[in-house]
N, CA, C and O atoms as a GROMACS GRO file, in nm:
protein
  328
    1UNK      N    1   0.056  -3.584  -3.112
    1UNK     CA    2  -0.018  -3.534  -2.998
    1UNK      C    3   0.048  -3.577  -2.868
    1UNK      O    4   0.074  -3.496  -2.778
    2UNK      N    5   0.075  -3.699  -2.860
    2UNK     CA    6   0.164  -3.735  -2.742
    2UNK      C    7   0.287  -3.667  -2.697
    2UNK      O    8   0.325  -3.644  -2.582
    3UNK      N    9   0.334  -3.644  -2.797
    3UNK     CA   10   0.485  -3.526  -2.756
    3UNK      C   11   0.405  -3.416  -2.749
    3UNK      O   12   0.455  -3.349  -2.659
    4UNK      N   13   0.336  -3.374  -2.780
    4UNK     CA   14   0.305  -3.215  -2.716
    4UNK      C   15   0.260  -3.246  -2.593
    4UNK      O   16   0.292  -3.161  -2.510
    5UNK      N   17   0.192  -3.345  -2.545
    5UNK     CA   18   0.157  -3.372  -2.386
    5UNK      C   19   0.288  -3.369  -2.318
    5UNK      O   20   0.297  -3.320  -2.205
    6UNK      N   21   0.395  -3.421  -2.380
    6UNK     CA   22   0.476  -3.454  -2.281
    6UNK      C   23   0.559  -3.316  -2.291
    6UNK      O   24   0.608  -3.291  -2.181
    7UNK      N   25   0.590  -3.222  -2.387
    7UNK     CA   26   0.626  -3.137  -2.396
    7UNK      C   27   0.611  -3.024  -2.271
    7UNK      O   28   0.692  -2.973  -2.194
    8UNK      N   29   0.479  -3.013  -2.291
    8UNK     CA   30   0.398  -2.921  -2.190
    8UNK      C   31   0.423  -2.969  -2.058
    8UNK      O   32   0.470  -2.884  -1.983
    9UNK      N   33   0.399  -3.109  -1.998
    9UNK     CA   34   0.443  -3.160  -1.894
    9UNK      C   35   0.586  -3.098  -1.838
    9UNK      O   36   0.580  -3.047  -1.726
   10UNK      N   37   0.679  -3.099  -1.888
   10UNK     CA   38   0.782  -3.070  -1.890
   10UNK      C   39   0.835  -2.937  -1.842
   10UNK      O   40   0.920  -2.898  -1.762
   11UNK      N   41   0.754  -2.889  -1.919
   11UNK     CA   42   0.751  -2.727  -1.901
   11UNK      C   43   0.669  -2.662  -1.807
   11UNK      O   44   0.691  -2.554  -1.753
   12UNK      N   45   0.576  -2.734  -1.791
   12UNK     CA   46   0.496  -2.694  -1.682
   12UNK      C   47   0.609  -2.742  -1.541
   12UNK      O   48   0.670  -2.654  -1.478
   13UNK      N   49   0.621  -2.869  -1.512
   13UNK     CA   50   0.774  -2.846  -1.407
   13UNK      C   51   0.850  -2.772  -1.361
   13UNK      O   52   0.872  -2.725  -1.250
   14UNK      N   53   0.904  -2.762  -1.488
   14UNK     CA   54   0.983  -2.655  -1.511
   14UNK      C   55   0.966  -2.517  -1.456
   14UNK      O   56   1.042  -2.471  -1.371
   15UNK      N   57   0.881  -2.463  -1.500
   15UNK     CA   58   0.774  -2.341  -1.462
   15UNK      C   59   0.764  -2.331  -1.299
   15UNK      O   60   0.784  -2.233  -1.227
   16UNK      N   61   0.724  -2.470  -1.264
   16UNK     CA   62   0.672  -2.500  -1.104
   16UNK      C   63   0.831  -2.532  -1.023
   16UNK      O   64   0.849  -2.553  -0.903
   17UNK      N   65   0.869  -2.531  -1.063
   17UNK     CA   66   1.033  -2.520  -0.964
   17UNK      C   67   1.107  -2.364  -0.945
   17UNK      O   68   1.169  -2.325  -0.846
   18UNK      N   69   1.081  -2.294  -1.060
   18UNK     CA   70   1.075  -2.139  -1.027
   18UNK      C   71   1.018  -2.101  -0.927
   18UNK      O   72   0.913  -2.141  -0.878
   19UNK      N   73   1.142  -1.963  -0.868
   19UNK     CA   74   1.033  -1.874  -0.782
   19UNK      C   75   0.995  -1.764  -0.816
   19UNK      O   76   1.056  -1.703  -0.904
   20UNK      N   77   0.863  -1.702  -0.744
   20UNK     CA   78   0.784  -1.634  -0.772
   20UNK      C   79   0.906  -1.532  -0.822
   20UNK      O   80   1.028  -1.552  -0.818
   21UNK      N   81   0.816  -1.391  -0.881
   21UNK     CA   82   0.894  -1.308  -0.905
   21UNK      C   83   0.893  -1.208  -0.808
   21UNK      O   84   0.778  -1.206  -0.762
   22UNK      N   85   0.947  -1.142  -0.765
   22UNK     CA   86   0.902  -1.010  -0.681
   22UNK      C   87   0.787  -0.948  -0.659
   22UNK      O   88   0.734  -0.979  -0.766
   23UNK      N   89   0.677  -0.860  -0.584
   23UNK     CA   90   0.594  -0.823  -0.619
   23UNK      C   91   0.592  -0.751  -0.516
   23UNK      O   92   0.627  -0.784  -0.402
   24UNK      N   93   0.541  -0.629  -0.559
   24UNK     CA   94   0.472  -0.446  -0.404
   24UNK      C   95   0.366  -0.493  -0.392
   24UNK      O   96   0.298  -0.531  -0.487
   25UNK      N   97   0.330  -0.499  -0.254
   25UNK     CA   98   0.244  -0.511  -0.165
   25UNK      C   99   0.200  -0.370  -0.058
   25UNK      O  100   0.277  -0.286  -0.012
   26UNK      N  101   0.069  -0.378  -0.041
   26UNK     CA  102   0.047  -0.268   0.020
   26UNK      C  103  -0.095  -0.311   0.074
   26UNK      O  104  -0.198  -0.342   0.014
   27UNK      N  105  -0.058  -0.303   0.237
   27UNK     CA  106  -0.148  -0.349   0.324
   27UNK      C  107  -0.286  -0.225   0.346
   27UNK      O  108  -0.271  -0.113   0.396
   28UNK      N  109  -0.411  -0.282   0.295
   28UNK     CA  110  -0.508  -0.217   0.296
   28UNK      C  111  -0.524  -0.116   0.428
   28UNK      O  112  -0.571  -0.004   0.407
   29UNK      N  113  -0.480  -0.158   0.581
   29UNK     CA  114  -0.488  -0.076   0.674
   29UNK      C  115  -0.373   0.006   0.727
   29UNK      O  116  -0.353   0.046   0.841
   30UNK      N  117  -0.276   0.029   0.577
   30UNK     CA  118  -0.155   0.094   0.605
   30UNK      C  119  -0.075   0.169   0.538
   30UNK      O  120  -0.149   0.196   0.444
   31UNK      N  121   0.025   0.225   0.516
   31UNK     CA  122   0.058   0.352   0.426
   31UNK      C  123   0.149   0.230   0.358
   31UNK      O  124   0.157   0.214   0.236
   32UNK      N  125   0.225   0.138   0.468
   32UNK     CA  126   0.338   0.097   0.392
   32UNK      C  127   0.361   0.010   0.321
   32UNK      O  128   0.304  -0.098   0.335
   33UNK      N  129   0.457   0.035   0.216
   33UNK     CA  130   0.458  -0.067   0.077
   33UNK      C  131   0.574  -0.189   0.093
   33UNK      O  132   0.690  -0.182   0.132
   34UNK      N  133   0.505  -0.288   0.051
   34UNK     CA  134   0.653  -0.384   0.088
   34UNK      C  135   0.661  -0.455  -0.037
   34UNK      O  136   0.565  -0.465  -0.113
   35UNK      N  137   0.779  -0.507  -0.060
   35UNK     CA  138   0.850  -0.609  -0.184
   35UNK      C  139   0.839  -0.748  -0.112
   35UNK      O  140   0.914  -0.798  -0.028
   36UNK      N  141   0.746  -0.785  -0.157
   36UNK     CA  142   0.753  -0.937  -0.147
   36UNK      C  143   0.896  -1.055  -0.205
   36UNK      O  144   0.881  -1.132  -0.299
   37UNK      N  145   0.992  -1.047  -0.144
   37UNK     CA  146   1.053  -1.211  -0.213
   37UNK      C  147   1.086  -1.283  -0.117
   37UNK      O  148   1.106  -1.263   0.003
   38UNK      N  149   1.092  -1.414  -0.219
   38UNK     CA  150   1.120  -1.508  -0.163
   38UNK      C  151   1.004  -1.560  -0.012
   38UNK      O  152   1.022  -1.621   0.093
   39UNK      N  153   0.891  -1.495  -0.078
   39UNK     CA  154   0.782  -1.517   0.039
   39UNK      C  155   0.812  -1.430   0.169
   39UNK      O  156   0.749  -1.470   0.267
   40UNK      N  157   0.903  -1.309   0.194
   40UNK     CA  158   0.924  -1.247   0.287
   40UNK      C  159   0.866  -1.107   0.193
   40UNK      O  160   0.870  -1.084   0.072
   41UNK      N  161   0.798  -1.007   0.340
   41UNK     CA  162   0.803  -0.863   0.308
   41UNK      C  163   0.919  -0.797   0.344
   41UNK      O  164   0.980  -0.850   0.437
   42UNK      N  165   0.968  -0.688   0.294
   42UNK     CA  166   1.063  -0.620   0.257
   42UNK      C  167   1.012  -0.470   0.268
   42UNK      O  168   0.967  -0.410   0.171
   43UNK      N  169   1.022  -0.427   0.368
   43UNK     CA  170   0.873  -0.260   0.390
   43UNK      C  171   0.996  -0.154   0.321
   43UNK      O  172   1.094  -0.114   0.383
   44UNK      N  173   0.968  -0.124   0.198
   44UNK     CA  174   0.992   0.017   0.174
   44UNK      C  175   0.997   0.183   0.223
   44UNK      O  176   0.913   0.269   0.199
   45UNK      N  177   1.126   0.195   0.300
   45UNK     CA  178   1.088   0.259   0.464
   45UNK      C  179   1.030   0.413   0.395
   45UNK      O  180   0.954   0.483   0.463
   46UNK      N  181   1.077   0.462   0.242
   46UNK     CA  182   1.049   0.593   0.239
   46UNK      C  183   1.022   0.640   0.083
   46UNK      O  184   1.062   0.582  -0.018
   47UNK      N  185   0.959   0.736   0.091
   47UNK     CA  186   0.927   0.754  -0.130
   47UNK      C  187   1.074   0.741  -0.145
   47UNK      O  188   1.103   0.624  -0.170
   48UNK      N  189   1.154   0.801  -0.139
   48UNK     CA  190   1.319   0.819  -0.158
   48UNK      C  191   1.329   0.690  -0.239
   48UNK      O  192   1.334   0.671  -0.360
   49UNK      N  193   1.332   0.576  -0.093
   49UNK     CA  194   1.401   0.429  -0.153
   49UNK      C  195   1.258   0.403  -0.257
   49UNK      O  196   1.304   0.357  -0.361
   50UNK      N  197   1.169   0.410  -0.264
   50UNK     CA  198   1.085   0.328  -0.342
   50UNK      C  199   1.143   0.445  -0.494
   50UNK      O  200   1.198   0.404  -0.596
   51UNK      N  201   1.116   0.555  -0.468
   51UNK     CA  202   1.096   0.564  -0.641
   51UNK      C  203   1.287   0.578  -0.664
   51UNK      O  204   1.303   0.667  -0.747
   52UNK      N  205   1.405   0.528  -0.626
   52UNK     CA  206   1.490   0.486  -0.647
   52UNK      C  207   1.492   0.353  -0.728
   52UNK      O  208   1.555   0.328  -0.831
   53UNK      N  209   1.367   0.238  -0.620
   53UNK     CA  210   1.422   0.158  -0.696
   53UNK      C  211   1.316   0.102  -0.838
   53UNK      O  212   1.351   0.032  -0.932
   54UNK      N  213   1.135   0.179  -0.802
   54UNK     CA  214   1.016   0.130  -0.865
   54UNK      C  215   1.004   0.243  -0.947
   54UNK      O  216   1.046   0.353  -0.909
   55UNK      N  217   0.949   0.225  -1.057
   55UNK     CA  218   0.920   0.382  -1.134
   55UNK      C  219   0.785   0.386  -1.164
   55UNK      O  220   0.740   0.455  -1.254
   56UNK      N  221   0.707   0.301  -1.079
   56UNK     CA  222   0.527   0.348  -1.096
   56UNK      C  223   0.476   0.290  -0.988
   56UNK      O  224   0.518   0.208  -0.906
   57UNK      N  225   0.378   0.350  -1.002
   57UNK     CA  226   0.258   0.283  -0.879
   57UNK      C  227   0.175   0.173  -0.888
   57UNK      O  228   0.120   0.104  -0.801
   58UNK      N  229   0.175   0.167  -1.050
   58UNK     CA  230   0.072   0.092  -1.123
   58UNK      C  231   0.087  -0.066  -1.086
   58UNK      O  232  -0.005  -0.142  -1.113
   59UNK      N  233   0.202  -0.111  -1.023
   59UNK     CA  234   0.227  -0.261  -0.996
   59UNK      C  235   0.228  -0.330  -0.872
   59UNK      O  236   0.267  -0.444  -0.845
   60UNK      N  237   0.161  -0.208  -0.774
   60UNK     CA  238   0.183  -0.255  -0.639
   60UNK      C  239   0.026  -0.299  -0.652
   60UNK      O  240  -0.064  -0.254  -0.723
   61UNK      N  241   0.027  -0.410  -0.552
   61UNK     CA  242  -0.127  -0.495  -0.509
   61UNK      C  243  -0.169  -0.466  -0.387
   61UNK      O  244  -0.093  -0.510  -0.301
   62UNK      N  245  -0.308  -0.379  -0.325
   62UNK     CA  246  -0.356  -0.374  -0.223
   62UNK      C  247  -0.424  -0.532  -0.150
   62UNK      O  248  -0.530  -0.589  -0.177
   63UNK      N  249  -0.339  -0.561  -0.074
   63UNK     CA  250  -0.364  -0.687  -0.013
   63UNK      C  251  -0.481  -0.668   0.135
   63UNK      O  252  -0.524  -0.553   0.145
   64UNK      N  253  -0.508  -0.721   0.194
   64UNK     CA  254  -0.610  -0.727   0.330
   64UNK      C  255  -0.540  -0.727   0.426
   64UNK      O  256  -0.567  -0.642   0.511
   65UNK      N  257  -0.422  -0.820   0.454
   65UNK     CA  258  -0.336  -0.842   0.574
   65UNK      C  259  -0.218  -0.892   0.489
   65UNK      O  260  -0.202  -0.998   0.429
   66UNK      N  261  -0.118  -0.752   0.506
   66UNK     CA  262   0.073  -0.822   0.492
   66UNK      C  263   0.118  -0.925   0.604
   66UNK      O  264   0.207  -1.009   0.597
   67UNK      N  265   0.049  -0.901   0.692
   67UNK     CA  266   0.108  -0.988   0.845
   67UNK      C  267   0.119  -1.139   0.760
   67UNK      O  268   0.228  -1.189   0.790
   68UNK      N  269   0.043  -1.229   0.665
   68UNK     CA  270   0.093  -1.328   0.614
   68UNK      C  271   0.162  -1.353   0.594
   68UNK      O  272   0.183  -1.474   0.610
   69UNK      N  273   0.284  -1.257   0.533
   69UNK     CA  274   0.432  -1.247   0.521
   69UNK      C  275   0.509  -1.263   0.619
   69UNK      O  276   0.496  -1.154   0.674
   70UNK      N  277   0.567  -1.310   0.669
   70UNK     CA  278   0.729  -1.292   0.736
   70UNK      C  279   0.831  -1.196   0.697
   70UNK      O  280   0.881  -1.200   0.585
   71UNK      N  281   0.859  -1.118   0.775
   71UNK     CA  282   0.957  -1.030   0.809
   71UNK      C  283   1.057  -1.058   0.730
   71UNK      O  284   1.119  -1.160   0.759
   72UNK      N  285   1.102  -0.980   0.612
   72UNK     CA  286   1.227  -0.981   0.519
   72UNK      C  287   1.326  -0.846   0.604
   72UNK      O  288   1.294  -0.812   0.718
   73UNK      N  289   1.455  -0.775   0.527
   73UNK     CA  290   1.495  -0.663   0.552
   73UNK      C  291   1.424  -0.586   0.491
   73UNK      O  292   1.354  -0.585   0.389
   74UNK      N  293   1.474  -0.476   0.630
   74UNK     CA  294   1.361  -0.326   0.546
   74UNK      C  295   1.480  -0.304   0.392
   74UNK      O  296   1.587  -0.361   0.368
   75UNK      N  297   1.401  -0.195   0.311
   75UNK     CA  298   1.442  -0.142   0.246
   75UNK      C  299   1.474   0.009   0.267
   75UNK      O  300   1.385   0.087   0.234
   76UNK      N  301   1.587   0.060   0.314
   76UNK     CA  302   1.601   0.195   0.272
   76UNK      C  303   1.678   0.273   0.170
   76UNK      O  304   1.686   0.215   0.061
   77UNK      N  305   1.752   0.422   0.180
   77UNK     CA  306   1.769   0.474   0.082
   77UNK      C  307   1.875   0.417   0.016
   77UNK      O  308   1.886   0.439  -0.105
   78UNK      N  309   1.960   0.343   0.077
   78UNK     CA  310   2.071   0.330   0.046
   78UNK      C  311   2.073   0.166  -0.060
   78UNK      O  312   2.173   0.112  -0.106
   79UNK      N  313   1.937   0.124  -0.073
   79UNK     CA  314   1.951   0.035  -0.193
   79UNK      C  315   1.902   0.071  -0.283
   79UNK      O  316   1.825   0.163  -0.313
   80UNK      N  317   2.001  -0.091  -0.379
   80UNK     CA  318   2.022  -0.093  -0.518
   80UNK      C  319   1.999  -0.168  -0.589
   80UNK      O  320   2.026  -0.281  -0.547
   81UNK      N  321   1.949  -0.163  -0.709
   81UNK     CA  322   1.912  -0.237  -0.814
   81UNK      C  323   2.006  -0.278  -0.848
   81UNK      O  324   2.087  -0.195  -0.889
   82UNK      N  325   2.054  -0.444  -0.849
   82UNK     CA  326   2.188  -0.507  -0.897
   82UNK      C  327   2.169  -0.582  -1.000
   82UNK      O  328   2.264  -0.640  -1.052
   0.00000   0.00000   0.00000
């Protein structure tokens, strides 16, 4: 039992030194969709760039206020999934 405590400990660390993963955001009083990383928004300037780089709708989160975010680069057509 003690090594599985410490196991989990471990991993839980572990876990907690990661960063978040990416995530679409979409500000309840606004059309526009942004990519959250690295704790910055990232505004998806047009359908073009979004369904270039997202292939559903189903994963974006209607938030209350994006303004929490800090200003990342926009996204337009000309990016890429690397």
């Amino acid at each position: 039992m003690k090594d599985q405590k410490i196991i989990l400990f471990v991993l839980l660390s572990v876990v907690g030194l990661c960063a978040p993963a990416p995530r679409l955001v979409k500000d309840s009083s606004s059309s526009a969709i942004y990519l959250i990383i690295d704790g910055k928004k990232s505004w998806i300037q047009n359908p073009q760039s979004f369904s270039t780089l997202i292939d559903s709708f189903d994963n974006v989160t209607v938030i209350a206020d994006a303004s929490i975010y800090p200003n990342g680069p926009d996204i337009d057509q000309n990016a890429q999934l690397i």
